[in-house]
DSSP file (Angstrom, degrees, kcal/mol; ACC not computed):
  #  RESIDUE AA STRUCTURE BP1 BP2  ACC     N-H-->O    O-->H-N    N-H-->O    O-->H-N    TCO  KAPPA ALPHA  PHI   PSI    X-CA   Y-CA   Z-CA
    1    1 A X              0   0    0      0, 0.0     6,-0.1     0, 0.0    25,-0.0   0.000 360.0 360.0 360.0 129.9    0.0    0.0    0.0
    2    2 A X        -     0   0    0      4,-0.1     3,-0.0     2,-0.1     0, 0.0  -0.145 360.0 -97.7 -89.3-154.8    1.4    3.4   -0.8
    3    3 A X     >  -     0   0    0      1,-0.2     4,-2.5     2,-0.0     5,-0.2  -0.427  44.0 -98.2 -85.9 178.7    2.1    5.6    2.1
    4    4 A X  T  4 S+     0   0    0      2,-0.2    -1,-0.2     1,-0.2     4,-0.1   0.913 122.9  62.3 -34.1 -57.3   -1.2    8.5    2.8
    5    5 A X  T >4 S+     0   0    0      1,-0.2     3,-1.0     2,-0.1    -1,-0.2   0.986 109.8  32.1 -53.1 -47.6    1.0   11.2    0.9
    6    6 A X  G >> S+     0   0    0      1,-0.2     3,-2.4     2,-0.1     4,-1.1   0.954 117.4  57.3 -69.4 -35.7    1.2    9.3   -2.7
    7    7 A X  G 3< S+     0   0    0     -4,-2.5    -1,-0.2     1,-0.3    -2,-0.1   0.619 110.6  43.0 -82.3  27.7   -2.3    7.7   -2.4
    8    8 A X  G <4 S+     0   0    0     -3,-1.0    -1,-0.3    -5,-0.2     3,-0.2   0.041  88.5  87.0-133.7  31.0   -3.7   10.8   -2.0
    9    9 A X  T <4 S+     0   0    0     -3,-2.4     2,-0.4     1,-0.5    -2,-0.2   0.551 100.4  36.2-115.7 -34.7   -1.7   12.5   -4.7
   10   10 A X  S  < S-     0   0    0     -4,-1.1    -1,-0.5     2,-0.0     0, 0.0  -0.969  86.5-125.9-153.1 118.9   -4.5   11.3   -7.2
   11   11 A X        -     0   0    0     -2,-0.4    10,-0.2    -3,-0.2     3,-0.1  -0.012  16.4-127.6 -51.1 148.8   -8.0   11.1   -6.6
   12   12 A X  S    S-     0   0    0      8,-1.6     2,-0.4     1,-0.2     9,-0.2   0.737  91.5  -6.2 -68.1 -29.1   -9.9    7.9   -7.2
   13   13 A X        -     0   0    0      7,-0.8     2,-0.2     2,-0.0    -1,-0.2  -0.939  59.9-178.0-152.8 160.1  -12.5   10.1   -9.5
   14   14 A X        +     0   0    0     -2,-0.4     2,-0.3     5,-0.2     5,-0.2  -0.825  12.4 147.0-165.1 138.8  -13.0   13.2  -10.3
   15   15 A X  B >   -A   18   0A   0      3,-0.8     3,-2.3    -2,-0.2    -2,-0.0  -0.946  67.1 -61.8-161.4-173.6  -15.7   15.2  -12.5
   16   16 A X  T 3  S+     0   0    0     -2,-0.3     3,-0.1     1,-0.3     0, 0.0   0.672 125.3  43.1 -71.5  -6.6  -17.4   18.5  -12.5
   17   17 A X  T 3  S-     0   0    0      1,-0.2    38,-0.3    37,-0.1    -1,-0.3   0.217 119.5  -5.3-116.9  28.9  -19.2   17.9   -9.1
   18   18 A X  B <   -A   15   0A   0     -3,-2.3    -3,-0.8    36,-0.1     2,-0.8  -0.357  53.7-126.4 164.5 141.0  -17.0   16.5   -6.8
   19   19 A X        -     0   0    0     36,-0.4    38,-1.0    -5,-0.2     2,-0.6  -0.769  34.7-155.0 -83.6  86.7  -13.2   14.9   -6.4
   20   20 A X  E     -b   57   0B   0     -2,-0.8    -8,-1.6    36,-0.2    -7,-0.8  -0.506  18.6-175.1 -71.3 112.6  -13.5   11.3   -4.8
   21   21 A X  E     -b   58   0B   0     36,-3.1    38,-2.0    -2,-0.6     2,-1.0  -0.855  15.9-158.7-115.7 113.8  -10.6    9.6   -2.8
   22   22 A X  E >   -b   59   0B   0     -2,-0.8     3,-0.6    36,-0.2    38,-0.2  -0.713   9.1-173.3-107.6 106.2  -12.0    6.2   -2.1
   23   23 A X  G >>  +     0   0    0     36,-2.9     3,-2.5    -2,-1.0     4,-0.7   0.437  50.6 107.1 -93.7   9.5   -9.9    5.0    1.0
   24   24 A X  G >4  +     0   0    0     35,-0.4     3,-1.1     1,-0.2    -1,-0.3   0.753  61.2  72.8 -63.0  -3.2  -11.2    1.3    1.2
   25   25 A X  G <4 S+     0   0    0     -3,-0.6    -1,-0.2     1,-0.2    -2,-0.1   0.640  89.4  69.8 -75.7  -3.5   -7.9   -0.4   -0.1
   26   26 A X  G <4 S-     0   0    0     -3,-2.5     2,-0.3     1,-0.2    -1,-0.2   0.927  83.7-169.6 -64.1 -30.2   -6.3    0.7    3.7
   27   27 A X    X<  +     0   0    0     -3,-1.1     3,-2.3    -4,-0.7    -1,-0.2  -0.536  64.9   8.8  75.5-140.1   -8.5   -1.8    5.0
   28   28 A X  T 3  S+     0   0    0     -2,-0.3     4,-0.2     1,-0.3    -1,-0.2   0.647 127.3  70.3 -75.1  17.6   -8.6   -1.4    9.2
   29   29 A X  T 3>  +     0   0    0     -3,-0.2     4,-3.5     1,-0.1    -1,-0.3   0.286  67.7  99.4-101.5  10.1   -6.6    1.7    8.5
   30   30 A X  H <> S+     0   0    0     -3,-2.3     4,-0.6     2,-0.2    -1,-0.1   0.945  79.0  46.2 -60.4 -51.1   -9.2    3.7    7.0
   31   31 A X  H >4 S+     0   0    0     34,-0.9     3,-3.3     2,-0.2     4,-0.4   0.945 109.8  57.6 -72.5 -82.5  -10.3    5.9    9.6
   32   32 A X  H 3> S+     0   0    0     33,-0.4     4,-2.3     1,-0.3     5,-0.4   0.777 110.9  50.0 -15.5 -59.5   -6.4    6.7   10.5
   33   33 A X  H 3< S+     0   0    0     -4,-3.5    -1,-0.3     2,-0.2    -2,-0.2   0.730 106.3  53.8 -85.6  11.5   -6.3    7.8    6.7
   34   34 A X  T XX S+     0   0    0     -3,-3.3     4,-1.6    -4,-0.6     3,-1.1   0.955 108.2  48.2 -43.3 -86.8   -9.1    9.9    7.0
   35   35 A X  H 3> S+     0   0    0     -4,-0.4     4,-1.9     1,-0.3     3,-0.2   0.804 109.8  46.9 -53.8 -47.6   -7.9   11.6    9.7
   36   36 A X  H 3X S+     0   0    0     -4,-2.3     4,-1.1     2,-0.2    -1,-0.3   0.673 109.8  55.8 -51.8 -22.7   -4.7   12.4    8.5
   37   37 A X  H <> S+     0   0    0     -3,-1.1     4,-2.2    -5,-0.4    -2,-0.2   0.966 114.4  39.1 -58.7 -53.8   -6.1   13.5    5.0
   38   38 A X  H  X S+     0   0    0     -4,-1.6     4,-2.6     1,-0.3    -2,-0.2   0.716 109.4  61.5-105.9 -19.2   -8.5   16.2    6.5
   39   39 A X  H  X S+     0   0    0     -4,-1.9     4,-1.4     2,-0.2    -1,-0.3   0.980 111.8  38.0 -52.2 -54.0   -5.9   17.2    9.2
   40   40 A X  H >X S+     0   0    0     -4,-1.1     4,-1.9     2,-0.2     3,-1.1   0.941 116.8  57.4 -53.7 -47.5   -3.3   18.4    6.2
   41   41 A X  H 3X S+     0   0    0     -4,-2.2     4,-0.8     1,-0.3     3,-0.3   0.918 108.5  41.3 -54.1 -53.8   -6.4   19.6    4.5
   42   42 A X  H 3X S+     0   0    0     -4,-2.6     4,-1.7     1,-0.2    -1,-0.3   0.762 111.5  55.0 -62.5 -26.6   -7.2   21.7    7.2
   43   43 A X  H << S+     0   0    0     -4,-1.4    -1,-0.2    -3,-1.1    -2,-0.2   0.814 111.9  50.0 -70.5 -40.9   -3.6   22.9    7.7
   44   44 A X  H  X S+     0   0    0     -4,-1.9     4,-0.7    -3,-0.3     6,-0.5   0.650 107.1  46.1 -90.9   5.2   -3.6   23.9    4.2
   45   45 A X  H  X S+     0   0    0     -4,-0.8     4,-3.7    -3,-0.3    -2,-0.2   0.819 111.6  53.7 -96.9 -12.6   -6.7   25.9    3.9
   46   46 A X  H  < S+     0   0    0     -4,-1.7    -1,-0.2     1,-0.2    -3,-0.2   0.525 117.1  39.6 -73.8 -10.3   -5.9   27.9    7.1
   47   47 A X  H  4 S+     0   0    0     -5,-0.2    -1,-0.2     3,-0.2    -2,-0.2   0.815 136.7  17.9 -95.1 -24.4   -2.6   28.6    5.6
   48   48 A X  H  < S-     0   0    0     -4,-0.7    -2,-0.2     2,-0.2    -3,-0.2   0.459  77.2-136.2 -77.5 -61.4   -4.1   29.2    2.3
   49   49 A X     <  +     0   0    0     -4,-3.7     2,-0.4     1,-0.3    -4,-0.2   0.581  68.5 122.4  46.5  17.7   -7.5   29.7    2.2
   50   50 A X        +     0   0    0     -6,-0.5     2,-0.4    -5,-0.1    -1,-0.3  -0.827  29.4 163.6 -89.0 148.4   -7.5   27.3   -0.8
   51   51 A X        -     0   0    0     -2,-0.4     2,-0.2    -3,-0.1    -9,-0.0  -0.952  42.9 -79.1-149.1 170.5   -9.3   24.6   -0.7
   52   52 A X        -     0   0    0     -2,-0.4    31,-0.3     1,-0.1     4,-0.2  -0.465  44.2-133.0 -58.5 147.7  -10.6   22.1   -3.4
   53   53 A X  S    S+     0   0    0     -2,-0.2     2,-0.2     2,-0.1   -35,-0.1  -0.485  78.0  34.5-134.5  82.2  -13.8   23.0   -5.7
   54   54 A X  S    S-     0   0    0     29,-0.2     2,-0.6    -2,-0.1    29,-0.3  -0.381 114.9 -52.6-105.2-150.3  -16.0   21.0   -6.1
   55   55 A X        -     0   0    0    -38,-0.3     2,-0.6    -2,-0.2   -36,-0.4  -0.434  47.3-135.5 -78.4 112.2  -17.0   18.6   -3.1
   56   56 A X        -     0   0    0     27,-2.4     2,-0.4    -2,-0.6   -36,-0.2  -0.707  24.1-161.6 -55.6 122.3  -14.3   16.7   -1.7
   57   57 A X  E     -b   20   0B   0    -38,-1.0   -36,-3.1    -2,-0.6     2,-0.6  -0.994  14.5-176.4 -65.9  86.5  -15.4   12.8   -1.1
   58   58 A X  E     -bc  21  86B   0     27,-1.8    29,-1.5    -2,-0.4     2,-0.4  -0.849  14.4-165.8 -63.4  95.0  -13.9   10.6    1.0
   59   59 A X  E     +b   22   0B   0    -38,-2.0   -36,-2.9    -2,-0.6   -35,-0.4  -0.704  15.1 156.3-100.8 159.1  -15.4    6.8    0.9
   60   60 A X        -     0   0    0     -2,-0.4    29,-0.5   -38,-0.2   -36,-0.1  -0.915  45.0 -64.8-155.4 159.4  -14.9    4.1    3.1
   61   61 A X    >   -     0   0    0     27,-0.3     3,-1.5    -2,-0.3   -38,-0.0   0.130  37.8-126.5  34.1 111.8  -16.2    1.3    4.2
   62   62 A X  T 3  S+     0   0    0      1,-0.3    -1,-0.1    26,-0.2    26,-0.0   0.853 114.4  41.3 -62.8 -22.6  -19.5    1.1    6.3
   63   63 A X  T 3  S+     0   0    0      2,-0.1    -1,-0.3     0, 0.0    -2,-0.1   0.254  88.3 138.0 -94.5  -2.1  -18.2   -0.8    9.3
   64   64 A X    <   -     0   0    0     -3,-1.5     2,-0.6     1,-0.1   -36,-0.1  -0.334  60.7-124.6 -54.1 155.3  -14.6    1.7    9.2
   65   65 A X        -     0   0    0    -37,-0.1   -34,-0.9     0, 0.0     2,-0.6  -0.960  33.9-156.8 -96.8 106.3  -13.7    2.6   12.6
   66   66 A X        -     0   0    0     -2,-0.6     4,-0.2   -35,-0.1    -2,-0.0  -0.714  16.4-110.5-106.7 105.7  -13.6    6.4   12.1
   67   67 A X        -     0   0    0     -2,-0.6     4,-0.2     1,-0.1    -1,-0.0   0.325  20.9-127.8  28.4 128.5  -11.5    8.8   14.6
   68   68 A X  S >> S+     0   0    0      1,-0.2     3,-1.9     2,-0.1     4,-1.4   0.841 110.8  63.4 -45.4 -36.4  -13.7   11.2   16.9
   69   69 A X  H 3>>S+     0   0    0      1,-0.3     4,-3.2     2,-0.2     5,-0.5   0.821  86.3  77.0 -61.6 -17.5  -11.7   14.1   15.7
   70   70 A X  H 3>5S+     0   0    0      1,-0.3     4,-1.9     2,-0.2    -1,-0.3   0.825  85.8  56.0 -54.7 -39.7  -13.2   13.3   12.2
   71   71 A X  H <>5S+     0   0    0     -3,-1.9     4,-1.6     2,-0.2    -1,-0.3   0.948 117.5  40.8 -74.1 -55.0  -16.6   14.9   12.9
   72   72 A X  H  X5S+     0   0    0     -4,-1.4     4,-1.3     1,-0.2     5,-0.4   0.949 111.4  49.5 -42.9 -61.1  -14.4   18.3   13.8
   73   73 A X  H  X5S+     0   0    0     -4,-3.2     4,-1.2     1,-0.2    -1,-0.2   0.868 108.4  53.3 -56.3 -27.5  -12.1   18.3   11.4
   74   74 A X  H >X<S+     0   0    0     -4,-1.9     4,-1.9    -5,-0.5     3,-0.9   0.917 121.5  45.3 -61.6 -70.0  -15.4   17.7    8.5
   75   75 A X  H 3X S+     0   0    0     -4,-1.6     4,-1.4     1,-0.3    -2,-0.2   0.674 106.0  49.0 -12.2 -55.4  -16.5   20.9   10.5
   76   76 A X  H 3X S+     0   0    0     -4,-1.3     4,-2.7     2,-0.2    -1,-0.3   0.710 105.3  57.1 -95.8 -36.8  -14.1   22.6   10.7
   77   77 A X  H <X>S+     0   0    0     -4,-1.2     4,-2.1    -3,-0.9     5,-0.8   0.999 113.5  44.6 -53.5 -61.5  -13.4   22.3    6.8
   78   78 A X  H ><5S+     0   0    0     -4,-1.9     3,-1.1     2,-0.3    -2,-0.2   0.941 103.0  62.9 -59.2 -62.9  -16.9   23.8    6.0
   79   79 A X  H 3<5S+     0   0    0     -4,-1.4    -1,-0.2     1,-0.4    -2,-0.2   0.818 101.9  51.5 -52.3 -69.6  -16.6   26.3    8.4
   80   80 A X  H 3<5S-     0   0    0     -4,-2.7    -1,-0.4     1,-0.2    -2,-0.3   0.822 126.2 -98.5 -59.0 -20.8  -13.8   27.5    6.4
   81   81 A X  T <<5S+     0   0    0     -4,-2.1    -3,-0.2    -3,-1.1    -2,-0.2   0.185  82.8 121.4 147.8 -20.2  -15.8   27.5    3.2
   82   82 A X      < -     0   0    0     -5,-0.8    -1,-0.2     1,-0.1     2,-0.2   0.112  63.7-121.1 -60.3-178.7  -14.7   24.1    1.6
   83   83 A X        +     0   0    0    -29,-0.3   -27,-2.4   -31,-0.3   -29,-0.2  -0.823  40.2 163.3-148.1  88.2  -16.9   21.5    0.8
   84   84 A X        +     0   0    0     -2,-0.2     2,-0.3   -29,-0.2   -27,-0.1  -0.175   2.0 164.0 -84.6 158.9  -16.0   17.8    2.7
   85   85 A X        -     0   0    0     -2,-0.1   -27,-1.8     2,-0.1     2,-0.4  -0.613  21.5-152.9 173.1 139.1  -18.3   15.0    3.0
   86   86 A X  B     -c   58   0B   0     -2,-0.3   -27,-0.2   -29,-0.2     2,-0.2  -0.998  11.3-159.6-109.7 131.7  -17.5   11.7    3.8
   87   87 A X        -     0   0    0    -29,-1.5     2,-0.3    -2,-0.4   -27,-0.1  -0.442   7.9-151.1-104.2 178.7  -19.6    8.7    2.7
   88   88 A X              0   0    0     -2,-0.2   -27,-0.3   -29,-0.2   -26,-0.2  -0.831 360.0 360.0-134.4 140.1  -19.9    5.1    3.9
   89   89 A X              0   0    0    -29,-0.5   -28,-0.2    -2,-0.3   -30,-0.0   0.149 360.0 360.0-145.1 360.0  -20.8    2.3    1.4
C-alpha cells in the first residue's frame, strides 16, 4: 500500500461535481487515513485559504472505525468555506 502522501496525490474520480478519494484499499486503516487527509487539508486551507472545488469525497467502508476528531475536522473544513463529505458504502 502506498504511504497517505502518494495515495492521496491522485483522486480515485473526479468530474465537475466532486473529487473522490475512495480509501477502502487501507482496509482497518481507513479511519487513520481519514484523519490524517482532513488534518493536512485543514492545515492547508488555514494557511491558504484554498481549498478544493467542487466537493471533496472521502469513501470508506461502512463498518470503518472512524476517529472522533473526524466529525471536527469535516466541520471545521466547512466552516472555512470548503466543501468535505465523507460517505460510507
Amino acid at each position: 500500500m502506498a504511504s497517505y502522501e502518494e495515495f492521496f496525490s491522485r483522486p480515485s474520480s473526479e468530474d465537475e461535481i466532486s473529487i473522490t478519494y475512495d480509501v477502502r484499499p487501507f482496509g482497518n486503516r481507513q479511519g487513520e487515513a481519514i484523519a490524517w487527509f482532513l488534518r493536512e487539508q485543514v492545515g492547508h486551507v488555514e494557511r491558504s485559504r484554498k481549498f478544493a472545488k467542487p466537493l471533496l469525497v472521502l469513501v470508506c467502508d461502512a463498518k470503518a472505525e472512524i476517529p472522533d476528531s473526524v466529525d471536527g475536522l469535516l466541520s471545521r473544513l466547512n466552516a472555512l468555506g470548503a466543501s468535505y463529505e465523507l460517505r460510507r458504502v
